[in-house]
Every structure is written in C-alpha cells, then in structure tokens.
C-alpha positions in Angstrom: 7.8 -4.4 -5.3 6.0 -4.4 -1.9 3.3 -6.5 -2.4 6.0 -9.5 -3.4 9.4 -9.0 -2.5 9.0 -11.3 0.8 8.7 -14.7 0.2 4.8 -16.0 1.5 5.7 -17.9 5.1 2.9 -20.0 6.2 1.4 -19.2 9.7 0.6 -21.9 11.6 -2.3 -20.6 12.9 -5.8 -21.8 13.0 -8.6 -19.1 11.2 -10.8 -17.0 13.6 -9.5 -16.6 16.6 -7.9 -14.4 19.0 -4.7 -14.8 21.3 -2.3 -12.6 23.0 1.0 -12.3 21.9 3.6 -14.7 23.3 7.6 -14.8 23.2 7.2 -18.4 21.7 5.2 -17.5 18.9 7.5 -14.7 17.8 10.7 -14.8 16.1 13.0 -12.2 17.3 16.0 -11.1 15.1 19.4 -9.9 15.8 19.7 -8.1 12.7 15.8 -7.1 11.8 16.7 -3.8 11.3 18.8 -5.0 8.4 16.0 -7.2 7.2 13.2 -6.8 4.4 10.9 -4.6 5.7 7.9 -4.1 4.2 5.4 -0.6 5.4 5.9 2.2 7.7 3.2 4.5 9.7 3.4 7.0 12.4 1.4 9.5 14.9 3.0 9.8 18.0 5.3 7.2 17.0 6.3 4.9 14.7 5.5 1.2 13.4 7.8 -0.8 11.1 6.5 -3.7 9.3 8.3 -6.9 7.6 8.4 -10.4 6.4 8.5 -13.3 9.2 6.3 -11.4 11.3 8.3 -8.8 12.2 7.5 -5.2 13.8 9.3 -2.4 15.4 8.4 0.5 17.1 10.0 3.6 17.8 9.4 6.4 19.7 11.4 9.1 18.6 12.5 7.7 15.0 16.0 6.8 15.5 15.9 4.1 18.1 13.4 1.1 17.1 13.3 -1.9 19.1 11.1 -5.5 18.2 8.2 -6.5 19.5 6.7 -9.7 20.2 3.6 -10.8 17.9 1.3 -13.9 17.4 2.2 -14.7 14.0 5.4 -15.2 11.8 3.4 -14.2 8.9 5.1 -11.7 6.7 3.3 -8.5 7.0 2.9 -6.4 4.3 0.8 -3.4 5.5 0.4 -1.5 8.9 -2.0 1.9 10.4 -1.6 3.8 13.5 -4.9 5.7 14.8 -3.8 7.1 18.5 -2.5 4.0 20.8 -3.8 1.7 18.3 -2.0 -0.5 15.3 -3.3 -2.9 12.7 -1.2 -5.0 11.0 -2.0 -7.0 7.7 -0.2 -9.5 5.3 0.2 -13.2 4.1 -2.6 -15.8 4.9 -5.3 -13.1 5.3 -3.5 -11.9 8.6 -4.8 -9.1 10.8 -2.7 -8.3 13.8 -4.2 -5.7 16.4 -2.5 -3.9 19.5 -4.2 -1.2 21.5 -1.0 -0.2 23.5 1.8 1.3 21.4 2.7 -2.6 20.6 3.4 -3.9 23.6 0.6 -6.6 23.6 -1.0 -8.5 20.1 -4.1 -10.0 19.5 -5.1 -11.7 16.3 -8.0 -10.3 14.7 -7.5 -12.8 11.4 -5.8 -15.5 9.7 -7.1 -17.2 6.5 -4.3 -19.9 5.1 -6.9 -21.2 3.0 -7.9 -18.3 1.2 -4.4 -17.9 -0.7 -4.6 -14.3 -0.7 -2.2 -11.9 1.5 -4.1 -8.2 2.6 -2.0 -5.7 0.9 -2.9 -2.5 2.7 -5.2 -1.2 5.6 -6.6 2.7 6.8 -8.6 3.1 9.6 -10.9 5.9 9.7 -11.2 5.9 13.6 -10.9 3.2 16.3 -13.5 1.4 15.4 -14.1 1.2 11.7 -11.6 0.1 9.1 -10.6 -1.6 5.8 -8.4 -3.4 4.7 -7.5 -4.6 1.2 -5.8 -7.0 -1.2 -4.6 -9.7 -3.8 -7.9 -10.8 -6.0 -10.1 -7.7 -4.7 -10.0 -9.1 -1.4 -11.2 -6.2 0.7 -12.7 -6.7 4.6 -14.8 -3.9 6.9 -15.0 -3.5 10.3 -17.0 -1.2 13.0 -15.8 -2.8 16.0 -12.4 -1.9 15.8 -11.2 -5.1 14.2 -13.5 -7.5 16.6 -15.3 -8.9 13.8 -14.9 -8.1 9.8 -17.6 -8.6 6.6 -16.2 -9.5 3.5 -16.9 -6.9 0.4 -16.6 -7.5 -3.1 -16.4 -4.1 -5.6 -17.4 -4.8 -8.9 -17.1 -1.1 -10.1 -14.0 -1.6 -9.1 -13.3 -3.5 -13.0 -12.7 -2.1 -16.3 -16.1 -1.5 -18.1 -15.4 -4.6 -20.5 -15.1 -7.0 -18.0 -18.0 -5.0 -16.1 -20.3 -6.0 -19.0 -19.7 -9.2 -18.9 -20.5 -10.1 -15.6 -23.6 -8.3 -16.0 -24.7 -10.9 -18.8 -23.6 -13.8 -16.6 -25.8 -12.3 -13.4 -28.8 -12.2 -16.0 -28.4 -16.2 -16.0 -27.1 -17.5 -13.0 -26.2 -15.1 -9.9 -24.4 -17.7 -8.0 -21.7 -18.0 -11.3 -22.0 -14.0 -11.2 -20.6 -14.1 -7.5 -17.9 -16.6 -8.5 -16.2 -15.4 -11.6 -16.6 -11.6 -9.8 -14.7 -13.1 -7.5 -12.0 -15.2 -9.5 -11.3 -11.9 -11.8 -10.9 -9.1 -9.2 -7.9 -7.1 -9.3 -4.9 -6.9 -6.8 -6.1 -3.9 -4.5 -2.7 -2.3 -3.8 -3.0 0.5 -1.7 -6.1 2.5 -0.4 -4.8 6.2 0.4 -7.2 9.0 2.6 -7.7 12.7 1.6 -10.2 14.2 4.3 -13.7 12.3 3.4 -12.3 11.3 -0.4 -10.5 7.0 -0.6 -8.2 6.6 -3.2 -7.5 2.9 -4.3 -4.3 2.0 -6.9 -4.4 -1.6 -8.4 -3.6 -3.9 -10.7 -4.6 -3.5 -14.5 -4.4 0.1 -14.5 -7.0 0.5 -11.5 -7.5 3.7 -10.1 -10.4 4.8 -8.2 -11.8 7.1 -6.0 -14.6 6.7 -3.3 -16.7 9.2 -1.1 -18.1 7.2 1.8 -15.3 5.1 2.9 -14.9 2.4 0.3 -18.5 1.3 0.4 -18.9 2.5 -3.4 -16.3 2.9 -6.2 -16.2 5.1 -9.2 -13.2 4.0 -11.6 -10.9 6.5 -13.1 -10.5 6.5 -16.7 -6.6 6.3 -17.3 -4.8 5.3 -20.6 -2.5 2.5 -18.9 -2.6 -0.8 -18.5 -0.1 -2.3 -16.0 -0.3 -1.8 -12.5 -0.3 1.3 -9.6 1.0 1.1 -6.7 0.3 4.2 -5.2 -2.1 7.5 -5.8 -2.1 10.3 -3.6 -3.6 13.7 -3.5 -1.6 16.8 -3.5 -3.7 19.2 -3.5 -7.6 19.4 -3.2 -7.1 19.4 -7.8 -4.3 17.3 -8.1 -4.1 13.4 -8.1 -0.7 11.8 -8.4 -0.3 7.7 -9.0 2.7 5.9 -9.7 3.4 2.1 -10.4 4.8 -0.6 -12.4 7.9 0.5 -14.9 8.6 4.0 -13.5 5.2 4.9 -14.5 3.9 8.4 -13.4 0.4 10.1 -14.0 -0.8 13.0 -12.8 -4.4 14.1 -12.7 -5.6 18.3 -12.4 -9.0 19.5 -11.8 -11.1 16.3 -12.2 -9.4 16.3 -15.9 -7.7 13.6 -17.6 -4.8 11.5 -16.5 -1.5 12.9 -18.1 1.9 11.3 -18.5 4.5 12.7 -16.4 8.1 11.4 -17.8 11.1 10.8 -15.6 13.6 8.3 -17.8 13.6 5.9 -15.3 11.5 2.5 -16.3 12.3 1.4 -11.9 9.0 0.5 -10.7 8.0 2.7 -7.9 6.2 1.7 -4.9 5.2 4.8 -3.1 4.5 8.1 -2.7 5.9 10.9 -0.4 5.1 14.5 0.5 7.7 15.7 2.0 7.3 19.3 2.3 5.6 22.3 0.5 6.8 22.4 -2.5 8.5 18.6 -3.4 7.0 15.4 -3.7 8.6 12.5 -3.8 8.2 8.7 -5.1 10.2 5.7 -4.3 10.6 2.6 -5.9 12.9 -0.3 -6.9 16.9 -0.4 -7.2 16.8 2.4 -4.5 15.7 5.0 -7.3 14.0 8.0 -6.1 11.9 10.4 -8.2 11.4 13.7 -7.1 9.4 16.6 -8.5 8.7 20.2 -7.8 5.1 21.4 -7.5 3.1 22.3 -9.5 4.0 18.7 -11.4 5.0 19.1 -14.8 3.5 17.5 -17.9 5.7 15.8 -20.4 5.4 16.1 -23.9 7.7 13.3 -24.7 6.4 9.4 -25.6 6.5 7.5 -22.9 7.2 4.3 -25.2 9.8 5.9 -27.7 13.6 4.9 -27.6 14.5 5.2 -24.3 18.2 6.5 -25.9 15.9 9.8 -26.8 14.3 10.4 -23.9 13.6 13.5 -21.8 12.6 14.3 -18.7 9.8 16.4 -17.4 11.3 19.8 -16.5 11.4 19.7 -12.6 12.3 16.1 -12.3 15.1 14.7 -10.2 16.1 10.9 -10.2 18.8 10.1 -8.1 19.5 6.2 -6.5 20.4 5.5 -2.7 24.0 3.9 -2.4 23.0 0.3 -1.9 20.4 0.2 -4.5 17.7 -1.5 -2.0 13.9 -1.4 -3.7 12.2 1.3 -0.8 8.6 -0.1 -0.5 7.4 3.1 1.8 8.6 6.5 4.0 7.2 8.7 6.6 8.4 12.3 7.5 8.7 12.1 11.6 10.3 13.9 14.4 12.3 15.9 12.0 13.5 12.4 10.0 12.2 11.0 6.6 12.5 7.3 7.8 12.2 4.4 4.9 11.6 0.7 4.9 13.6 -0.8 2.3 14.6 -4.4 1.1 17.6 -4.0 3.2 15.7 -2.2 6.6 15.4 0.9 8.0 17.2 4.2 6.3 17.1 7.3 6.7 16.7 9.7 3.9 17.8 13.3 2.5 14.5 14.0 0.7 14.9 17.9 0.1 
C-alpha cells in the first residue's frame, strides 16, 4: 500500500530547522524513474514523489527529470498550489519549494516522533495540513514557516469516544495521552470546494466544513482501513481501501457495498473523465466503474467462487503487476506512480 511499501530511511537531520537544498544532501538516481515512487500532483506541472528522498518534476508529463532535496527521507505525500510544492513522509518530514523545485527548504523533521506524515492539501499559499500515522495531523498559516500540532478526537469510533470522555472526567493529562496513543492512521485528506474528506484506519471516514478544524465521522459498516474517499458529484461519496473494498455513499444516505471480485487492496482514486471513475491499487489491479456507480446486491464476504460483480464494473491488471499508489490526468496523459516508477495509463 502507499503508506508502507517503502522501507522507513532515517534522515539524519536535526528537528526544526531550515536549510536549502544541497547536491550533497541528495541522492540522485540513475534509474529513479524505475524506482518505488510513492504520490503524484500537478497544476502547471507535475511533481513525483518516492522513497530515499526522491522527486521529479515534469513539465509537460513525459519528460521528468530529479531534483535536488535536503533530506533522503522517503516521501510519502506531495501538493502543488501555483509555484509552490510541499512534500511529506518518514520522520515527520516537510519539504517546501517555492520555485517549480528548483530550490528546497525544510520546513520539518521529527526522528523522534516515530510517525511518517501520510498526506498533505493546501488550501492556498499560506495555510495547510498535513496528516498521518497515529492521528498525527499539523496546521499552518504561514505557508509552512511554522506549524501547531492538532489532535481530532471526533475523529474515533463512538466506543472509544466514550471512553476517553470518562478518563478526561479524572485526570485530563491521561486524557491527552491515551487520545494520543489510540489515534488512527490518517490516510489521505481529499478537497471538494469548501467540504475535507479524511479516509483512515479502522473504518474512518469523515468529512469536515472549515478546513479540518472539526470532524464529524461517517457512520460506515466496515472495519478495516480506507485509503481513499473522493467526491463525484456534489451527492455522491466514493472510498476505497484495504482488500478491494469499495463503498459508495448517495445523498447524505448510507454507505453501500459496491462489489468488484477483486479482494487487491486499492490505494486511490481517479476521475478520469465524465462518465468513468477509476481506483487503483495493489498487484497493478485497476477497478473501473461507470457513473452513476452501481450498488451490488451480492455478499461481500460469501465464497469468493460465487461471486459477482456490480453491473458496470471493469477489473483489468497492468502487465507487470506493480501495486499503483496514485495517478493524475495531465497534458492529455493519465500519469501513475507505481512500485516500479512512473507509467503511463489507458484509463478510458
């Protein structure tokens, strides 16, 4: 999956400061284009994000060339707002660059914390999020110059909810520290005009209307973990995740099942035009599905011998079988990071 398939590399980097980016401190690969890459975001161009500290940028899609960066982190997340690009990943690492990549500046680096960011969104140049492993999730107005830690507890299930209300009663200080010892992995925090969307661990799905300072948890009849929610339309809410899992929410109603027969987790979601969305996950599999989404009737937990997909369901597996982590339509191209690189997909 995205959030693990890089092994953690430990920067060695001191916490809180800032430096510019450096040849030395870089590692530059002759084959990085053929190596684990990670997250993908474009505007006028595009960034590419991987283990070891590795980004590309490319300005037309088909040609992407290294750059240099203050960390050998692996780097597991990455936003583009106009010239600007954040990058986030092991060790608590934020990268920052205000020209298209050419120069770095570390905004963050936490060794001791044990807990990689997992995704970031800026709204603007200024203000930001990021989030990640435990319910680490940081805020910034300053466009990354300084961050405050935030901590969501309505970001739990009710059950566990309750319980820390019963331990605040008592002591707040243990409140603060079991809230923080049972948060759950914050996976990937997705933007819809003025609505957040957060996937998780632990069947966490949640939605937010002023920019992840408050939380309201969806109520969805699954356990394991998302890894992506997006929405379609301004009534439909899509999330996939863990085991091929795909739910599907219409007009503020309940989450349904949508079954495609294939149990590959997948790690992320893709409009790619009009009519066809697409999710991409693990062993190269590729779901894709024709709007309006379909609703299965079939059990998602019988014999998997019997099953049945969704009418208007499509699952097809790229040639080498790399897990895709992430995929933006640019310039004409839908361009994918993958365990094995950069590819280039046929999505219609």
């Amino acid at each position: 999956m995205k959030k693990t398939i890089a092994a953690c590399i430990t920067a060695a980097l001191a916490a809180n400061y800032s430096v510019t980016a450096s040849a030395e401190d870089a590692y530059i690969a002759p084959l990085v284009e053929q190596s684990v890459l990670l997250d993908i975001d474009a505007d006028k161009f595009v960034v590419v994000v991987g283990e070891r500290g590795h980004i590309l940028i490319s300005e037309d899609g088909t040609a992407f060339n290294q750059v240099a960066v203050p960390t050998q982190a692996t780097l597991t997340a990455t936003t583009v707002v106009g010239n600007h690009i954040w990058a986030v990943g092991h060790d608590a690492t934020i990268i920052h660059s205000s020209d298209k990549g050419q120069s770095w500046e570390i905004q963050n680096v936490q060794p001791e914390l044990q807990r990689p960011f997992l995704d970031v969104l800026f709204f603007d140049e200024s203000h930001g999020i990021a989030a990640g492993a435990y319910g680490l999730f940081y805020r910034t107005t300053d466009g990354g110059k300084s961050w405050e830690t935030e901590r969501h507890a309505s970001l739990l299930d009710p059950y566990d909810r309750e319980y820390l209300e019963s331990v605040r009663e008592e002591d707040e200080a243990f409140y603060q520290q079991e809230l923080e010892s049972i948060l759950p992995h914050l996976n990937r925090v997705t933007r819809d005009g003025e609505k957040l969307y957060l996937a998780g661990e632990a069947g966490l799905l949640a939605s937010s209307d002023d920019k992840g300072k408050n939380w309201e948890r969806f109520d969805v009849d699954y356990t394991g973990s998302f890894f992506d929610i997006r929405a379609l339309d301004e009534s439909t809410l899509l999330a996939v995740g863990l085991r091929g899992n795909i739910f599907v929410m219409r007009e503020q109603g309940e989450w349904e099942y949508v079954n495609s027969c294939s149990t590959s987790t997948l790690n992320s979601i893709l409009l790619s035009d009009n009519d066809t969305v697409v999710a991409m996950g693990n062993n190269g599999m590729m779901v894709s599905a024709t709007r309006p989404l379909p609703v299965s009737d079939h059990d998602p937990y019988a014999n998997p011998a019997n099953c049945k997909p969704a009418k208007g369901i499509t699952v097809t597996q790229v040639e080498d079988k790399a897990a895709m982590l992430n995929a933006v339509s640019f310039n004409g191209h839908t361009i994918a990071v993958t365990a094995n690189g950069i590819k280039t997909l046929n999505t219609k």
